[in-house]
N, C-alpha and C positions, 0 to 999 in steps of 0.2 A: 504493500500500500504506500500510496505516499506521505510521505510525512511535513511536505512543503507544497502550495501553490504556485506553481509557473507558470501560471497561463496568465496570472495578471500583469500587463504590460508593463507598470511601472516596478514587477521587481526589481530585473537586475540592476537598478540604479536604487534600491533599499536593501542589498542585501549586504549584513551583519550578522556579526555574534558579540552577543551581550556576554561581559565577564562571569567565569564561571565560579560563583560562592562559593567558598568551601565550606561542611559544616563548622557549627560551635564545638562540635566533640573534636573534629581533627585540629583545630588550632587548638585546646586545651592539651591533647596530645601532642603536640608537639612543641610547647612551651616548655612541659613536662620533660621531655626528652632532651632540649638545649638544655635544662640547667640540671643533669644529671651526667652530660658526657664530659668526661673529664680534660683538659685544659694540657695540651700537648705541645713541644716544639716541634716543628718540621724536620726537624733532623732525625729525632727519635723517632716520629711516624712514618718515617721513609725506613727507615731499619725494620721497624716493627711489621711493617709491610712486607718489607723482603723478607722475611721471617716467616709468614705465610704462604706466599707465592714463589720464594725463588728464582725473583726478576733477573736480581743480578746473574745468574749463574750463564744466562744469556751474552753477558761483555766480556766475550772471548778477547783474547789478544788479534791482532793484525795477521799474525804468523800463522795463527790457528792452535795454539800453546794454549792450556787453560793450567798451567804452573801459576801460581801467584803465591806473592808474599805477603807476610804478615798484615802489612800495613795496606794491601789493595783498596778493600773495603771502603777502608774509611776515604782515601782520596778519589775512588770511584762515588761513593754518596756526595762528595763536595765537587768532586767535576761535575754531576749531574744537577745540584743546588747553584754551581756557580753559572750554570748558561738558563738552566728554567725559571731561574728567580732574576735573570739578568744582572746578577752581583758584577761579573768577568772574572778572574784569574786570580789576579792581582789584589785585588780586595780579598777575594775569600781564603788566601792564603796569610793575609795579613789580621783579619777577623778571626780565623779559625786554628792560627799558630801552626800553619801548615810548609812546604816546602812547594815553596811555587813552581820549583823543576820538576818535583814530581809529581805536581797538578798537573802540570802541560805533558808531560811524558803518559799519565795515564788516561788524560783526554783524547790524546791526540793516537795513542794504540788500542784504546776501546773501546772509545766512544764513534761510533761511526754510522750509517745508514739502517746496514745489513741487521746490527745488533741492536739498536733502537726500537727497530722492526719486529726483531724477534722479543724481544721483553715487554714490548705494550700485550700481547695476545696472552703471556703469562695472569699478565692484572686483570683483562677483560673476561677469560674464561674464568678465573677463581671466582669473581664479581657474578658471573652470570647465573651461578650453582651456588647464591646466596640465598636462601628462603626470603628473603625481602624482595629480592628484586623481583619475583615474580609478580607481586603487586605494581611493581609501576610498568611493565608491561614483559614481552616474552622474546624480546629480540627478535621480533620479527621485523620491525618503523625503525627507522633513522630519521637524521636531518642532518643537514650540513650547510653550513655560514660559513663567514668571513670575519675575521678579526683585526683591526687596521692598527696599525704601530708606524711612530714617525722611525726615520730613522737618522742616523749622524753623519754626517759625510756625503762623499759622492759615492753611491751606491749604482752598480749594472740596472737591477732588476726595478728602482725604485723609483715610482711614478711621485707629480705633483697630484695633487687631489684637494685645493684650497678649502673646502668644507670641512673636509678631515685635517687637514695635516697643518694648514694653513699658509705660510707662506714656504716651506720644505718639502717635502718627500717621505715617503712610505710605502710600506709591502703590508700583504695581508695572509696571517696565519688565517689556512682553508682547513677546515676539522671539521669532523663527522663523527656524528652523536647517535647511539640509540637509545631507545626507549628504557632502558634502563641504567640512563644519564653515565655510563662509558662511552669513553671517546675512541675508536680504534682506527681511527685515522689523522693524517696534520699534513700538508704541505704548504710550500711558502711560497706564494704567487703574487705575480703584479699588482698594484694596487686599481687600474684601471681595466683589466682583463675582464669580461664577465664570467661569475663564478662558472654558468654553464657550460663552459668549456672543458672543466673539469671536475665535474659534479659525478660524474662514473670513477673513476680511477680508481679511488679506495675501496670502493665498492666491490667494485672486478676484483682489488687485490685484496681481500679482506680473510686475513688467516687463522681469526677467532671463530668461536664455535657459534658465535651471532648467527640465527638461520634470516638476512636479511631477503626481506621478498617486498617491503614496500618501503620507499624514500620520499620526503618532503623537502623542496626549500622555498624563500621569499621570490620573492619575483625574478630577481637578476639569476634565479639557480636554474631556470627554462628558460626554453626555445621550443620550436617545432620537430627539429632534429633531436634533439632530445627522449622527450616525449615518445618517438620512433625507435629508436635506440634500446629503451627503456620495454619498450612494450616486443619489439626482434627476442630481448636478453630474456625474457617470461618474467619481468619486474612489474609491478604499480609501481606508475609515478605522480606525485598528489601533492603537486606545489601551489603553494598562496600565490593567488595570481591578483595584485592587487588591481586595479579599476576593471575588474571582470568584465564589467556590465559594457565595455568598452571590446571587447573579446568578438572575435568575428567566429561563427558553427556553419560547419559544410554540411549538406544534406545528402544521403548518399545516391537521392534520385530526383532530377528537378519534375519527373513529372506528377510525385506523391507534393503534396499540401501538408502546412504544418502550419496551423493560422496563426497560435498560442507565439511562435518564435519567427516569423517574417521577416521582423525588423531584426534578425539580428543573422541570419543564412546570408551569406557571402558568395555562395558558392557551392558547386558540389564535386564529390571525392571524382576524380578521376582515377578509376578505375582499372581501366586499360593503363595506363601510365605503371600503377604499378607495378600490378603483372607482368607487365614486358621486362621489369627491373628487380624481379620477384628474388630471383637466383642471385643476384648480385647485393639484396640487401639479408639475406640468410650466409652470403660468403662475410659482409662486414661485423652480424652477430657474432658468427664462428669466431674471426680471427679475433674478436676485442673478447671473448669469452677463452681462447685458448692463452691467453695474453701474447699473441704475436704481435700486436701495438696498443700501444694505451688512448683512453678513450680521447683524452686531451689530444693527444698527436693529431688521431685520423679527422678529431672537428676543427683544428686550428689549421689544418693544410687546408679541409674541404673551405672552412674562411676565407682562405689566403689569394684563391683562387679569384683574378680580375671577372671573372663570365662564371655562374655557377652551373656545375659539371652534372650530367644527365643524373649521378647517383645522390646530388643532394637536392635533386629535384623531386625524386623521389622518395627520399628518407621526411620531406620537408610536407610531400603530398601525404605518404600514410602518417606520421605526425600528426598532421589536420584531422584525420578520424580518430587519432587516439586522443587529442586533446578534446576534440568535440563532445565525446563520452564523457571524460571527465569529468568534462566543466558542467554538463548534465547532472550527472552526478552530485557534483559539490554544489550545484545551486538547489537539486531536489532536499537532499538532506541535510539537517543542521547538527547530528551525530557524526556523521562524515568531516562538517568544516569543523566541528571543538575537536575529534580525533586529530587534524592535521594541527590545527591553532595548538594544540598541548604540547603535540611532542617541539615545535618549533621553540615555546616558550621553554622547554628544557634545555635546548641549546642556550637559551637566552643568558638563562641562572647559570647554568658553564664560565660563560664569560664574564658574567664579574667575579665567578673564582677565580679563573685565570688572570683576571687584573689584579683581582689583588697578590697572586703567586708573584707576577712578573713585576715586580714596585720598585726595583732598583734604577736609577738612574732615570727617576720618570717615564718610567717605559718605555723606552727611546733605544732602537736597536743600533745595538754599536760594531755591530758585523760590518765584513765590506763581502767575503763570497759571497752566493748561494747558498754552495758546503753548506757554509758555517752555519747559516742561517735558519736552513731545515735540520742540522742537531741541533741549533736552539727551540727550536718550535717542537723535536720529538721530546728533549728533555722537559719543555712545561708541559707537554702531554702522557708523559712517564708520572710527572709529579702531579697533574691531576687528576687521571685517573686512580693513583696512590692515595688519594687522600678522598674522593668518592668509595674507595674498596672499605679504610679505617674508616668511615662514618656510617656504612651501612653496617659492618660487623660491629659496631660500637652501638649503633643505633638497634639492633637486632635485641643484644641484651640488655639495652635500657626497655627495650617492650616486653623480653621476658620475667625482666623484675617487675616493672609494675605488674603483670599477671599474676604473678605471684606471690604480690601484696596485695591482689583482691581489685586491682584497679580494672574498671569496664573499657576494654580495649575493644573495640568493636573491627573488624577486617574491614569495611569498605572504609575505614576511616586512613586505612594504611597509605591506598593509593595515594592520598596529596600529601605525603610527606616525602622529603627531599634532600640526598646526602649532599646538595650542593651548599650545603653549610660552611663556614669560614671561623667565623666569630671566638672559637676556643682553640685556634690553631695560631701559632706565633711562629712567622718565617723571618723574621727581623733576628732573633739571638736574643742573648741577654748581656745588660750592660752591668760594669763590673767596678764600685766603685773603690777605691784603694786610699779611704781618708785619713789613715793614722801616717801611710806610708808616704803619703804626699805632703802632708803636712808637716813632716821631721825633715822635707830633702833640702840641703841644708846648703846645696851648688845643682847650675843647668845639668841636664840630662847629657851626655857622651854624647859629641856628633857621629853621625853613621860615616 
């Protein structure tokens, strides 16, 4: 049945979602729960993490040597604190009473792509076989945004964007969320690119046991090609399309009538087009599904092109029937748009963890590679997914205790609660005052 009016003309210029309440019971529940979870440095919740999942075991050496000394550990957790918190090097060895050669010696031999790669899926599957998670959904939905940061210097990759950056330059951390606020993707892309360029990529490469089968982004995350792409791969794709009403729907027969949507039929599917191109776009499924090229590759060449080429004429033609449904779709139902509106707003709450992780130096990247740039982006995605892992297991037994002190914990109350909490986590350090010792020195401190 339907559960929306579309026949009356003035919808898609009225269609909304009003904010979704949450009850009295779940904000009392989780009021309950902030002042029960105990008060953590970042340093210790990244150990204590490791401790569970065994991230680290994944930053092998360069050589392929997994010998390590004594002291690994500890300069591998502050190579990882010094690029995810944006400290640098230099700082955190001077903060942390560390040997800054062996910072950069163990940054720079195992900290790298391949291993970042392989220890995010550590965090995401421990996370996923959490009893909690399965209330805020089953890893099936994602989303993925963009995150803007200025940067310092003259940067390759790094665009002006005066709204954002203002009068400098910036890149934008690209991450991908699922439904169960893990991040198991990040890369680090132009600041003017449209995300949809590269809104497949993680997805294709995605090595966690996430069964992902439906994706959301804002508007800049689609295209028509997309959408095609998406539906070739056996995906739903179910992005916020904002001025919808604005949206042009092909008919798939001009000689059937649809009086309800008149004013809004452009056009209709061409058909034959397809099928003439049918084989050629089941060969571009294939090859971005076996990963013989990445999704970004094959849509920034078919871009590139001055005259566009018979196959994104056709990825662009059946696009138009798959966005057509959609939009059908997300205008009939208002379960369908708060399903998409939710998971996006998860992404949302991501981000100002991630700001607040990343606090050093005004959050202002001080890279000049690429490299460098996506291990900085994998390392604050190492370290937030770490700290979504310790607040859902921390949050776990703060609801087993109230249970069994009698307190009315009701299950649908579970879903709107959310490990993207900060508030008892300290990634600053601790300051360390020395007043007897300062106050006795009795001549200047030894020049260096």
């Amino acid at each position: 049945p339907q559960e929306t009016d579309i026949s009356k003309p003035q919808f898609f210029s009225e269609i909304s979602i009003d904010a979704e309440e949450r009850p009295e019971s779940a904000v009392a529940l989780e009021q309950r729960i902030d002042k029960m979870l105990p008060q953590i440095e970042l340093t210790n919740l990244l150990i204590e993490v490791d401790r569970w999942t065994c991230f680290s075991e994944h930053f092998y050496h360069a050589d392929g040597s997994v010998s390590r000394n004594k002291d690994f550990l500890l300069y591998l957790y502050a190579s990882i604190l010094s690029q995810g918190c944006n400290l640098g090097f230099t700082k955190m060895a001077q903060i942390a009473s560390l040997s800054y050669d062996q910072l950069i010696w163990c940054n720079n031999w195992h900290i790298r792509e391949e291993t970042l790669k392989a220890a995010t899926p550590a965090l995401v599957n421990f996370h996923y076989h959490q009893p909690l998670t399965q209330h805020w959904g089953g890893g099936t939905l994602s989303s993925s945004d963009g995150q803007r940061f200025p940067v310092s210097g003259k940067v390759r990759i790094a665009e002006a964007l005066p709204r954002y950056f203002g009068y400098g330059k910036g890149v934008v951390f690209y991450t991908w969320t699922s439904d169960q606020y893990s991040q198991y993707g990040t890369k680090v892309i132009p600041a003017t690119v449209r995300d949809a360029t590269y809104v497949l990529d993680e997805i294709l490469d995605n090595e966690t046991e996430l069964p992902i089968v439906e994706h959301t982004t804002d508007t800049s995350g689609y295209t028509e090609v997309v959408f095609a792409l998406f539906d070739l791969l056996g995906m739903q794709f179910s992005p916020r399309i904002r001025d919808i009403g604005d949206q042009h729907l092909y008919q798939p027969d001009l000689d059937k009538r649809y009086p309800n949507l008149e004013s809004h039929l452009k056009g209709r599917i061409n058909w034959e087009f397809i099928e003439r191109y049918w084989d050629a776009l089941l060969r571009v499924a294939g090859s971005l599904k076996m990963g013989w090229v990445t999704a970004s590759l094959f849509i920034s060449k078919q871009q590139s092109y001055p005259r566009q080429s018979a196959l994104t004429r056709a990825l662009q033609e059946y696009g138009r029937l798959a966005k057509t449904l959609f939009i059908l779709r997300y205008l009939e139902s208002e379960p369908f748009r708060r399903h998409i509106n939710r998971q996006l707003n998860k992404g949302e709450s991501l981000h100002m963890l991630r700001r607040f992780m990343f606090f050093a130096h005004e959050g202002k990247i001080r890279r000049k590679q690429e490299e460098e740039m996506n291990h900085q982006a994998g390392c604050l995605n190492l370290i937030t997914n770490a700290v979504i892992v310790w607040n859902t297991v921390y949050m776990n037994a703060a609801i087993e205790r109230l249970r069994s002190e009698g307190y009315p914990v009701i299950d649908e109350d579970l879903r709107h609660l959310s490990p993207a909490r900060y508030g008892h986590v300290n990634p600053y350090g601790r300051f360390i005052f020395e007043i007897g010792e300062e106050f006795n020195r009795k001549e200047l401190r030894p020049l260096r």
